[in-house]
C-alpha positions as CSV (number, residue, x, y, z in Angstrom):
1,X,66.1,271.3,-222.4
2,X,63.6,271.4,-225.6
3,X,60.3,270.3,-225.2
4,X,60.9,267.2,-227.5
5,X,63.6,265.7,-225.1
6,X,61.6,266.6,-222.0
7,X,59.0,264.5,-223.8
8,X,61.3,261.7,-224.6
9,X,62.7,261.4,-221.0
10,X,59.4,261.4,-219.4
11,X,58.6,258.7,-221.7
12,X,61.4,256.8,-220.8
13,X,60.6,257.6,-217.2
14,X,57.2,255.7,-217.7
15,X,58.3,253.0,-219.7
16,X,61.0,252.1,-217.2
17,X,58.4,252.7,-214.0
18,X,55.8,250.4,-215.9
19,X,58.4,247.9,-216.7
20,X,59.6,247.9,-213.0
21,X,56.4,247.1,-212.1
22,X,55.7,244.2,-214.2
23,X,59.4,243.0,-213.3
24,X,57.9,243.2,-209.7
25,X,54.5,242.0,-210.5
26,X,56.5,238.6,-212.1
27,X,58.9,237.8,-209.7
28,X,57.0,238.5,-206.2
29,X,54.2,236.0,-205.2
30,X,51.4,236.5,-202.6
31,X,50.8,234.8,-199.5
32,X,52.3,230.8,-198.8
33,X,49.2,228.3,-198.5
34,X,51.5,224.8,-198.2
35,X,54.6,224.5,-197.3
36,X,56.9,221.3,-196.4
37,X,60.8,221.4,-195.2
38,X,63.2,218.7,-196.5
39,X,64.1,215.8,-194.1
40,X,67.5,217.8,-194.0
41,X,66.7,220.9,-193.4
42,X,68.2,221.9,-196.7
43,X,65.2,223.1,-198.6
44,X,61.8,223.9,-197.9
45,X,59.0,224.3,-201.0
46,X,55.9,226.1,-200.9
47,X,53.1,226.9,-203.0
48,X,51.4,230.2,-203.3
49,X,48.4,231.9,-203.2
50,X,48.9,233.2,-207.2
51,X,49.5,229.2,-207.9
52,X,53.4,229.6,-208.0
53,X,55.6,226.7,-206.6
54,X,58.8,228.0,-205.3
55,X,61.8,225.8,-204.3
56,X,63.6,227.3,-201.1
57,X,67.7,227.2,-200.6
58,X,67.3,227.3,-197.0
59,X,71.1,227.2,-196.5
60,X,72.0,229.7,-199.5
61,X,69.3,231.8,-199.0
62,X,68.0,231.8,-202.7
63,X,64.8,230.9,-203.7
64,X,63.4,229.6,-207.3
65,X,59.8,229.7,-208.8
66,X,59.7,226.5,-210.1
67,X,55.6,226.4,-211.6
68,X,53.3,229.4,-212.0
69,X,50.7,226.5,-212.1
70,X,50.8,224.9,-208.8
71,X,47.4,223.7,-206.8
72,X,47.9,225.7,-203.9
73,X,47.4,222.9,-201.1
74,X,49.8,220.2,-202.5
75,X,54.1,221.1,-201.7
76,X,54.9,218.4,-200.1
77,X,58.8,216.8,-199.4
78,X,59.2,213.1,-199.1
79,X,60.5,211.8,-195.9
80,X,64.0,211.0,-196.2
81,X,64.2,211.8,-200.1
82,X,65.8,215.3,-202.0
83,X,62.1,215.3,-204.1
84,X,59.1,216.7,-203.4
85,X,55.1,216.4,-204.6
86,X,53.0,218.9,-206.4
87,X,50.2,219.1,-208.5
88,X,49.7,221.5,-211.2
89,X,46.3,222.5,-212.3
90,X,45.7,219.9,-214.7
91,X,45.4,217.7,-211.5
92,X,48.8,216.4,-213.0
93,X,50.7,214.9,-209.9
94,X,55.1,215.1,-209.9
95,X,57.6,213.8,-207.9
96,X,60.7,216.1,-208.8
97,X,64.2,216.4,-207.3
98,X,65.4,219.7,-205.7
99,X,67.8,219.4,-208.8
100,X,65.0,219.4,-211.3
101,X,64.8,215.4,-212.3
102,X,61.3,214.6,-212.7
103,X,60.8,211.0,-210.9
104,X,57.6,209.7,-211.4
105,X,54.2,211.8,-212.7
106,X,50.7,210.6,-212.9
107,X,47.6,212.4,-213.6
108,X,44.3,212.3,-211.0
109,X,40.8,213.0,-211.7
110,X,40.6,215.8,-209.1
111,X,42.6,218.9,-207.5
112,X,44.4,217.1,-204.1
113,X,43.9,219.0,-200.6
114,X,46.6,217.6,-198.9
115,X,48.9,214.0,-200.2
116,X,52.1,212.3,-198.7
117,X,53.8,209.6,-200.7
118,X,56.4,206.7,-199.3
119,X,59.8,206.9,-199.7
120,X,59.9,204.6,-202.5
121,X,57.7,206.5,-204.4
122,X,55.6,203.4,-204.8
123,X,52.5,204.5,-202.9
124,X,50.3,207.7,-203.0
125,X,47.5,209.0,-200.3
126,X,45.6,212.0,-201.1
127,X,42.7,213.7,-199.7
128,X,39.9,216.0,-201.5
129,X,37.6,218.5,-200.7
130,X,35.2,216.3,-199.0
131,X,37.9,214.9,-196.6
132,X,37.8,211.4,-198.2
133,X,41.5,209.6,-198.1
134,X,42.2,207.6,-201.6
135,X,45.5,205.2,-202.1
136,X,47.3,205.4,-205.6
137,X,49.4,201.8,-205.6
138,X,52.7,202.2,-208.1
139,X,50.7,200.5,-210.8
140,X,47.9,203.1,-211.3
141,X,45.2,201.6,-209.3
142,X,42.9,203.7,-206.7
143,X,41.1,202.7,-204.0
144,X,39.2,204.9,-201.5
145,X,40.2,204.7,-197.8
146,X,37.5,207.2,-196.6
147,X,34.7,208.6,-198.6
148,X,33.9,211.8,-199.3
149,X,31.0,213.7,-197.6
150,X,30.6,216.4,-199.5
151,X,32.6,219.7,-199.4
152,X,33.7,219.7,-195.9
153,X,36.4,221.7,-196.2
154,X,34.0,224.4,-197.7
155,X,31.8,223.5,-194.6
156,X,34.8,223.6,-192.4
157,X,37.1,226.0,-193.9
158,X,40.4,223.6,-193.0
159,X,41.7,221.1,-194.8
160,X,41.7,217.2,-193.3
161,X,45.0,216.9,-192.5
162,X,47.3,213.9,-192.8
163,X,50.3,213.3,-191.1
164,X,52.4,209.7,-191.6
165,X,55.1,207.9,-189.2
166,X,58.4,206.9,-190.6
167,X,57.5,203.7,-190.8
168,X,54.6,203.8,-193.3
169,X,52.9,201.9,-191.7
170,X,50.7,204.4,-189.4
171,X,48.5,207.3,-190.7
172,X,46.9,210.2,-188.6
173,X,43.9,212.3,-189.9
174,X,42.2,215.2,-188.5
175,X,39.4,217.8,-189.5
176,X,36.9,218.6,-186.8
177,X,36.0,217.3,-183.4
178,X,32.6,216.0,-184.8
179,X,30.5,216.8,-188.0
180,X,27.9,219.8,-187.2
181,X,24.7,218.6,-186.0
182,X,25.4,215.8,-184.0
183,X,23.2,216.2,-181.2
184,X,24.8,214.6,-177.6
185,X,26.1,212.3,-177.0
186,X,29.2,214.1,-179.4
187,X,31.5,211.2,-179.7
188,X,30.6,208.1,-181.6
189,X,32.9,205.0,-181.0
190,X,34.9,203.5,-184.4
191,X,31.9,201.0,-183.9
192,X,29.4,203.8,-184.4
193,X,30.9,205.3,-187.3
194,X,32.0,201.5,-189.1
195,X,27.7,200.9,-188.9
196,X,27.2,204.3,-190.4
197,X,28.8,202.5,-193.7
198,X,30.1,204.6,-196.8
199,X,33.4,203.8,-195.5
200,X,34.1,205.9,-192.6
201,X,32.6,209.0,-194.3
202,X,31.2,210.2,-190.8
203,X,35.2,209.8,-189.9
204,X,35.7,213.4,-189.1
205,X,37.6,213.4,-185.6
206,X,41.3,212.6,-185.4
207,X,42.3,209.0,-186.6
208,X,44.9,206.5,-186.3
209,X,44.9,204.7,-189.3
210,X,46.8,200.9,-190.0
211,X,48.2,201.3,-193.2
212,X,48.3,197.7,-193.9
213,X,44.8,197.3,-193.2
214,X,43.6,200.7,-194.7
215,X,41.3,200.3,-192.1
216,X,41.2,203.1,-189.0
217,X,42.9,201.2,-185.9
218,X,41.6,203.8,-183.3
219,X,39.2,206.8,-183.1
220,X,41.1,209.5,-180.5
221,X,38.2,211.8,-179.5
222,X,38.3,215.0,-177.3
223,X,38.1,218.1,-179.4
224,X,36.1,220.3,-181.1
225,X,35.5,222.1,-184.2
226,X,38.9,222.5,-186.5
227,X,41.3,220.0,-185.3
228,X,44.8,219.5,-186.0
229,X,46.8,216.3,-185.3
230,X,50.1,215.0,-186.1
231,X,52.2,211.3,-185.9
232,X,55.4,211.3,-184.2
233,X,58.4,210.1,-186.6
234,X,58.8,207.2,-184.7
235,X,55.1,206.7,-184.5
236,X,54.4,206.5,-180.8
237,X,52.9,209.7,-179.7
238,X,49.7,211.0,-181.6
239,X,49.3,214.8,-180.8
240,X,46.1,217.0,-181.4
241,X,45.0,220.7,-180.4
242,X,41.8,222.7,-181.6
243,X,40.6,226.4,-182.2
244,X,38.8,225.9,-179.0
245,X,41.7,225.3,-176.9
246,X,41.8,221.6,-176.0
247,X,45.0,219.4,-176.8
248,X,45.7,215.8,-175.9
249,X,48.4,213.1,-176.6
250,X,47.5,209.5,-176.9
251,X,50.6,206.7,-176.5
252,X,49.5,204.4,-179.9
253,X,50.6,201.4,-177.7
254,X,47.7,202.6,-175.2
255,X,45.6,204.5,-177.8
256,X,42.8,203.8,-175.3
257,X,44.5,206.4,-172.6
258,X,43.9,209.8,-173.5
259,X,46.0,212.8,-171.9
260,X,45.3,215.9,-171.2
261,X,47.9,218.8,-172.4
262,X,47.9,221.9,-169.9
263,X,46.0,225.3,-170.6
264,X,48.9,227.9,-170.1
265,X,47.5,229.9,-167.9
266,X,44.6,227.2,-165.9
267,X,46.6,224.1,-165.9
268,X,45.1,220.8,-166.5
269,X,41.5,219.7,-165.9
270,X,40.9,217.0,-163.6
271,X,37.8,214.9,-164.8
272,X,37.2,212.9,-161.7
273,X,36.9,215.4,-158.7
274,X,34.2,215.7,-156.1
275,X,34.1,219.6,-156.4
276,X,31.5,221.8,-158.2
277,X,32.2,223.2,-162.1
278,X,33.8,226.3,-161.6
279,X,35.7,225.5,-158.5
280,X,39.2,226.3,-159.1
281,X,40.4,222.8,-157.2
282,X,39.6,220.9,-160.6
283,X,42.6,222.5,-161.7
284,X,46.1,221.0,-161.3
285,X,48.6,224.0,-162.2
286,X,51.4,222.9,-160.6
287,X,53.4,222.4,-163.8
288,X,52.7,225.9,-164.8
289,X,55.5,228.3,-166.3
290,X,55.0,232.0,-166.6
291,X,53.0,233.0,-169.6
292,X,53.9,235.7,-171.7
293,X,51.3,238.5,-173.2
294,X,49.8,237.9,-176.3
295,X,50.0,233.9,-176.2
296,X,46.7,232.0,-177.1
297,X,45.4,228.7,-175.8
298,X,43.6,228.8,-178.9
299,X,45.7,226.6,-181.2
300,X,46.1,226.5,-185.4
301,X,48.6,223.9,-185.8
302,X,51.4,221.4,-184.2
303,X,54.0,220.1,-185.3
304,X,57.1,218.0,-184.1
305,X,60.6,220.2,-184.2
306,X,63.1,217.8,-182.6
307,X,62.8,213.7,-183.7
308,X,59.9,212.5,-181.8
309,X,61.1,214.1,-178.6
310,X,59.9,218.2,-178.8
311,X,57.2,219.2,-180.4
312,X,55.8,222.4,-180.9
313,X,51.8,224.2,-180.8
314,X,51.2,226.9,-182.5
315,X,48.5,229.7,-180.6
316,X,46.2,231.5,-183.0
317,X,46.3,235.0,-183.8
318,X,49.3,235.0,-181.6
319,X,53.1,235.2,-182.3
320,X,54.1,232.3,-179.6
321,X,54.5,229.0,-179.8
322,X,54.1,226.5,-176.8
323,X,57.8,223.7,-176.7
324,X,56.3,220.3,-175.8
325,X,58.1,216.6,-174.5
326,X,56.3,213.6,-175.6
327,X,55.0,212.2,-172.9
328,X,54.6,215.3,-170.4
329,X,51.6,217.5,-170.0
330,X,53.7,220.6,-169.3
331,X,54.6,223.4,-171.4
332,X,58.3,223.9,-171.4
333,X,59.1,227.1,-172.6
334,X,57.0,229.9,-175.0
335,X,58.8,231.1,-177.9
336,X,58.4,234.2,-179.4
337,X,58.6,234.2,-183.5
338,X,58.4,237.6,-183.6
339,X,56.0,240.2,-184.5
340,X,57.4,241.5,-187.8
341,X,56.5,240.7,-190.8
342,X,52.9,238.7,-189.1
343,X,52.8,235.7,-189.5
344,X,50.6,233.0,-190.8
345,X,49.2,232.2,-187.4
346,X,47.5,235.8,-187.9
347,X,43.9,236.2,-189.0
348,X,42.3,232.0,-188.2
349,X,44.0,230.9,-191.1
350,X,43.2,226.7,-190.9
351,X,42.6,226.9,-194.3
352,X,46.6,227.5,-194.4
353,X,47.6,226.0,-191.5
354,X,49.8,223.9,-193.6
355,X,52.4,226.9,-194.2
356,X,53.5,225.9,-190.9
357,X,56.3,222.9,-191.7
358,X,59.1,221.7,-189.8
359,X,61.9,219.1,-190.1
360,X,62.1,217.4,-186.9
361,X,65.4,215.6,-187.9
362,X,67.5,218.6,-188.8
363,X,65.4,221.0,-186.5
364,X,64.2,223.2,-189.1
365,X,60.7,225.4,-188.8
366,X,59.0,227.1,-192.1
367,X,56.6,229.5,-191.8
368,X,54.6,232.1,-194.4
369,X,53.5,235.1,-193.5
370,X,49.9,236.8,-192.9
371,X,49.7,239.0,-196.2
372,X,53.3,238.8,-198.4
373,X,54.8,235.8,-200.0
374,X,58.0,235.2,-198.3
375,X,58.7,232.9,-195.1
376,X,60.7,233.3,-192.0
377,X,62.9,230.4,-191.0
378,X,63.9,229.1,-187.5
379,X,66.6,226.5,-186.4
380,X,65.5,224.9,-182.9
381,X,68.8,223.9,-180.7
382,X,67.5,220.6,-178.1
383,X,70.3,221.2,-176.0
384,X,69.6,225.0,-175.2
385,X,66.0,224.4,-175.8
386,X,65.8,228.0,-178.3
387,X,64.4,228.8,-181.1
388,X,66.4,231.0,-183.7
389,X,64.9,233.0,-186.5
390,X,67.7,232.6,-188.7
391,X,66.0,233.7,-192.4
392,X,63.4,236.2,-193.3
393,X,62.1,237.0,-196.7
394,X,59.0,239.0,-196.6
């Protein structure tokens, strides 16, 4: 071969190496940050670390980028409703169909960390960086729930989560266990925090919130530092677990009754014993199931995976998660999601502990990986009580 076509072909060779690797560049996306499953189990959306919104086939296995200009914390699927929320970085809010209509858009005058909308797409609840909750009514109008204080979720690194029963008409938020600083007493009552003033801003701890009101019905205390906390679907059962390892349930028509979720491996901690700390009788393990290694007490996130029945805690830097019944202290079972690719339970993420989603009608769970862009799916069967991984794209 001459010297010129030797040239010409390595050329080639380059130009189609370098076009390759924009190809690549283009079409893969790095690590999920949000993510939220369709009421059906159909779809699942996510945004991305590189500001891409991608739609998810779930059933087909296909995916589509639908934005390269996404704020990372706002996919979000309406309850009950083929259309989801995002936010692009012009702080432009959309409500779009999984078939591409565009439903209603409105622009805010900040980035969102976290929103929910109700099924008529006539109301719109958004948090910020500095944990406030604001309310967006259909005709345009704002008014602020919770104030801000600050940037908490720089403070905190997590974002205040919201989570919303079917109804609409009960809200649960959660960021930390207290604000830093509080000297003991830790726990304020709602009284405490309602004479504090600037609407709730020293709100921190997980909520239950009357919608109609906009006024917080009940302050559920217990945990510490990053705090996650979800509403059942029917709205009776308010769950919450911590980075430090507690996890209680309140009933919301006894929110004044709080109940203790079992350690895996110590049980549950009586409060009201004559013994000494540290004596192994304040311990009731006699619900206790065989623990698996590498499953954490320490917990990211939870999340209901069968109606309001099951639900689901997720251990940090672990690949387990706990199976849960409303209204039991006991674990049922541990499920392993597998090692391979890790996933986004890997690493302390709370600042993206919301690419953990589930749909607890069609039994769906969504999860992004550690360090690529894809997700691994999972179908949850309530009469076998398993978990399937039935989808992985890393």
């Amino acid at each position: 071969m001459s010297k010129p076509n030797l040239r010409a072909l390595l050329l080639l060779g380059l130009t189609f190496v370098a076009g390759y690797g924009l190809w690549q560049a283009y079409n893969s996306s790095e690590p999920v940050m949000s993510a939220s499953v369709s009421s059906n189990g159909a779809y699942a959306i996510t945004t991305q670390r590189d500001q891409k919104l991608i739609l998810w086939d779930l059933k087909g296995h296909r995916r589509k980028i639908i934005s390269r200009n996404a704020n990372i914390y706002s996919a979000y699927f309406i309850k009950n409703q083929p259309i989801f929320l995002w936010q692009n970085l012009d702080n432009v809010v959309t409500a779009q169909s999984v078939t591409d209509e565009i439903h209603t858009a409105f622009e805010l005058d900040k980035p969102t960390y976290g929103h929910l909308m109700t099924q008529d797409l006539s109301t719109y609840y958004y948090s910020d960086i500095g944990w406030s909750i604001f309310r967006r009514s259909e005709d345009g109008s704002t008014e602020t729930i919770k104030a801000t204080d600050g940037r908490a979720f720089l403070g905190y690194h997590k974002l205040f989560n919201l989570s919303m029963a079917e109804s609409e008409r009960w809200l649960v938020s959660a960021g930390s266990g207290e604000p830093k600083g509080f000297e003991p007493p830790y726990y304020r009552s709602l009284q405490e925090v309602l004479n504090q003033g600037a609407d709730y801003q020293r709100l921190y701890s997980v909520a239950l919130w009357d919608l109609e009101t906009g006024q917080p019905a009940v302050k559920l205390d217990g945990n510490s530092s990053k705090t996650h906390a979800v509403i059942s679907p029917d709205g009776q059962w308010v769950i919450s677990a911590d980075e430090n390892g507690k996890s209680f349930y309140w009933s919301t028509d006894q929110p004044e009754i709080r109940h203790r979720l079992a350690r895996y491996r110590s049980g549950i901690y009586l409060e009201d014993t004559p013994f000494e700390m540290g004596d192994p009788r304040n311990w009731d393990k006699s619900g206790l199931i065989d623990t698996p290694a590498g499953l954490n007490t320490f917990t990211i996130a939870v999340a209901f995976i069968h109606n309001s029945e099951y639900y689901l805690r997720f251990g940090n830097n672990s690949h387990f998660a706990a199976l849960f019944k409303t209204g039991s202290p006991w674990p049922m079972k541990y499920f392993d999601l597998g090692e391979s690719p890790r996933l986004v339970t890997y690493g302390s993420n709370y600042d993206r502990n919301t690419a953990i989603a589930t749909s607890p009608e069609a039994g769906i769970l969504a999860m992004g990986h550690q360090s690529t862009g894809g997700i691994s799916v999972y179908q949850f069967d309530p009469e076998e009580l398993t978990l399937e991984r039935v989808w992985v794209v890393e």
